[in-house]
C-alpha positions in Angstrom: 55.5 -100.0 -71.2 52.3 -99.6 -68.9 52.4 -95.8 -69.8 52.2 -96.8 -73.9 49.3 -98.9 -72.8 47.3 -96.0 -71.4 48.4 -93.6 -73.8 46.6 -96.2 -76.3 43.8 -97.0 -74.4 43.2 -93.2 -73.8 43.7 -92.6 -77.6 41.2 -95.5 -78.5 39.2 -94.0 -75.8 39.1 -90.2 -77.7 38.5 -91.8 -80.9 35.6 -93.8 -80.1 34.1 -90.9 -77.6 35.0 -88.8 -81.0 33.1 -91.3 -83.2 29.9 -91.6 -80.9 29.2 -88.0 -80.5 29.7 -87.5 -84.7 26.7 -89.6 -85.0 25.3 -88.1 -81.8 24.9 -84.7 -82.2 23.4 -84.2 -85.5 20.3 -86.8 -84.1 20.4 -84.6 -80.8 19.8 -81.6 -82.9 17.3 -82.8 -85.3 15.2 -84.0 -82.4 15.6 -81.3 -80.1 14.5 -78.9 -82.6 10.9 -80.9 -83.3 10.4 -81.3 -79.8 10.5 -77.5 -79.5 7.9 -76.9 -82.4 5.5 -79.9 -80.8 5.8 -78.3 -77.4 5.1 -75.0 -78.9 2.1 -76.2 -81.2 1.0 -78.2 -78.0 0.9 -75.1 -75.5 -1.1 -73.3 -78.3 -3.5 -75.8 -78.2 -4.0 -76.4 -74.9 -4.4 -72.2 -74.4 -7.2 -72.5 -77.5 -8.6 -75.6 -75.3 -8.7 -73.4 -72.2 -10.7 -70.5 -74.3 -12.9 -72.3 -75.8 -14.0 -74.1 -72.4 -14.0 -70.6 -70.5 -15.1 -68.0 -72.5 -16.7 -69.8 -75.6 -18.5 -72.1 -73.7 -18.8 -70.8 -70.0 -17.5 -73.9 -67.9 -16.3 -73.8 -64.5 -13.1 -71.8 -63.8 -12.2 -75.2 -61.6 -13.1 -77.4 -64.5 -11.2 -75.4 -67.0 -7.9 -75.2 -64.9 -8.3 -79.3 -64.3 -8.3 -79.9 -67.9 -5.6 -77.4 -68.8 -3.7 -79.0 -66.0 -4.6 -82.3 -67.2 -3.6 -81.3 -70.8 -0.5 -80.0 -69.6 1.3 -82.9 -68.1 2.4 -84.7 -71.1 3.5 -81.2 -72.4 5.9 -81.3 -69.2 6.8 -84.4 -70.2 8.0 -83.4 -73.4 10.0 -80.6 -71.7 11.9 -82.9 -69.5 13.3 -84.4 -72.7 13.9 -81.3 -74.6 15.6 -80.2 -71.6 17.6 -83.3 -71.4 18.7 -82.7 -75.3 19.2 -79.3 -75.1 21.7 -80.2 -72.0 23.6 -83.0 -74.6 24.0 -79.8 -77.0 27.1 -78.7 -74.5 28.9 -82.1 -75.5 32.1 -80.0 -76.6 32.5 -78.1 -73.4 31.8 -81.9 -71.6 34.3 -83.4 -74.0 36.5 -80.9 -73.0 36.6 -81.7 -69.3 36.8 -85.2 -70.2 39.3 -85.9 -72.7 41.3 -82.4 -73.7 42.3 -82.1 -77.4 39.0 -83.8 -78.4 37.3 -80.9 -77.5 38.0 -79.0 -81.0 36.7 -81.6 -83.3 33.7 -81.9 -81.4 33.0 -78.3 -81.4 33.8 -78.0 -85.1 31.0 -80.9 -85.5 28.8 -78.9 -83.2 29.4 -75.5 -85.7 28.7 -77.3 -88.8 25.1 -78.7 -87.7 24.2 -75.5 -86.0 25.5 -73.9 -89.5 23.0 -76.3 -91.4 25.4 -78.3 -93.3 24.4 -81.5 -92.0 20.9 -82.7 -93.1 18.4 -82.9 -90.5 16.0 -85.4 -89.8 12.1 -85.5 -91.2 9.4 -84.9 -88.3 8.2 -88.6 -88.7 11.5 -90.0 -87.9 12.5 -87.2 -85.0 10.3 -89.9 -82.8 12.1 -92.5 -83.8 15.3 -90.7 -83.3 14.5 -90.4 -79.6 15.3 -94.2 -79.3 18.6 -93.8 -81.5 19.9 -91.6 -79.0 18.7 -94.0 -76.0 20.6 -96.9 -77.5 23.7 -94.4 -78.2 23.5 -93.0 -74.7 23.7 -96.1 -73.2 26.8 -97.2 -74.9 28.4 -93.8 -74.0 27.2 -93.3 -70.2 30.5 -95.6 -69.2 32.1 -92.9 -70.7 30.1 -89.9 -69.9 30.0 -90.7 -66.6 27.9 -88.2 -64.1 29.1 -85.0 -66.2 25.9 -85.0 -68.1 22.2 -86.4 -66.8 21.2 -88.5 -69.7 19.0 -90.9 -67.5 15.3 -89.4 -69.0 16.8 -90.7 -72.7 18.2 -93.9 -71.3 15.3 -95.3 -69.6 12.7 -97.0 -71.2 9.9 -96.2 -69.4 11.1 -92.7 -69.8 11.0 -93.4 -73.4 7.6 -95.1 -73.7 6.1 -92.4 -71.7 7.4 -89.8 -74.0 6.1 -91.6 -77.0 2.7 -91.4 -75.3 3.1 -87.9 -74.8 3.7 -87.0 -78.4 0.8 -89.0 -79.5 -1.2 -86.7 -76.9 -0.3 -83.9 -78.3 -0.8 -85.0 -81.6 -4.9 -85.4 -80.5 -4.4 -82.4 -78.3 -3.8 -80.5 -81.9 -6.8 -82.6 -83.5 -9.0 -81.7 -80.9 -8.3 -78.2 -80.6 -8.6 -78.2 -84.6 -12.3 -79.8 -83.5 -13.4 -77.3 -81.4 -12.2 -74.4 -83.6 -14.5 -75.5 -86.4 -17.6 -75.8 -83.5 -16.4 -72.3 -82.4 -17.6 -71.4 -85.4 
């Protein structure tokens, strides 16, 4: 009788783990993919900032490298999230240590979003989505347990910092937009 019981709970347990990451992954995707064009518009920007300042303008070598550094750090920001997405991409082979059979499904999921057959989200909302996934995560890390480090998207100071981060980079690309039309 007590093995039924866990042979249901573990069942109930695969279906809702199932269930989670088919609304998980295609968010994961979507966002990881517009965090990868911002962080590459952003590191264009802040190289243009850093040639405009040194060789269009003649500052300091040491004032120069403070404000690409300074420019930088939300950009690193950015790329501990990305990171942190691009790590929830292996959820089959995680699902597979966890729970076995699931494993399949979850990787047919994973084939039909990389394929394009799911619809992806608009750049306006990828934002957004990065506090869908929070609130999913946290319902899942009782499940997930330590296979996966999902604490960046969970907490939400990690969250509101990356929110100001994309709204820096978002000047960073108005500014260096600025300074291009002075360069000329």
């Amino acid at each position: 009788m007590a093995e039924q019981h866990s042979l249901d709970a573990t069942s109930e347990k695969k279906a809702h783990l199932l269930a989670l990451f088919t609304r998980l992954l295609p968010l994961v995707d979507s966002v990881a993919d517009k965090l990868r064009f911002v962080l590459i518009m952003g590191v264009l920007a802040v190289v243009w900032i850093g040639v405009w300042l040194g060789l269009i303008k003649h500052f300091s070598v040491l004032i120069v490298l403070l404000v690409v550094g300074l420019a930088l750090m939300p950009l690193l920001i950015l790329l501990r999230f990305w990171w942190s997405l691009e790590e929830l991409k292996e959820l089959p082979t995680i699902a597979g240590q966890m729970m076995g059979d699931a494993k399949n499904e979850i990787r047919d999921n994973v084939q039909s979003i990389r394929a394009g057959k799911v619809s992806k989200l608009s750049f306006l909302s990828a934002s957004k989505g990065l506090w869908s996934v929070g609130s999913m995560l946290r319902d899942a890390k009782g499940m997930l347990g330590s296979y996966i480090s999902i604490t960046t998207l969970v907490n939400p100071f990690m969250l509101m910092l990356g929110m100001f981060s994309l709204g820096f980079v978002f000047i960073l690309g108005l500014v260096s937009v600025v300074l291009g039309f002075l360069a000329l």
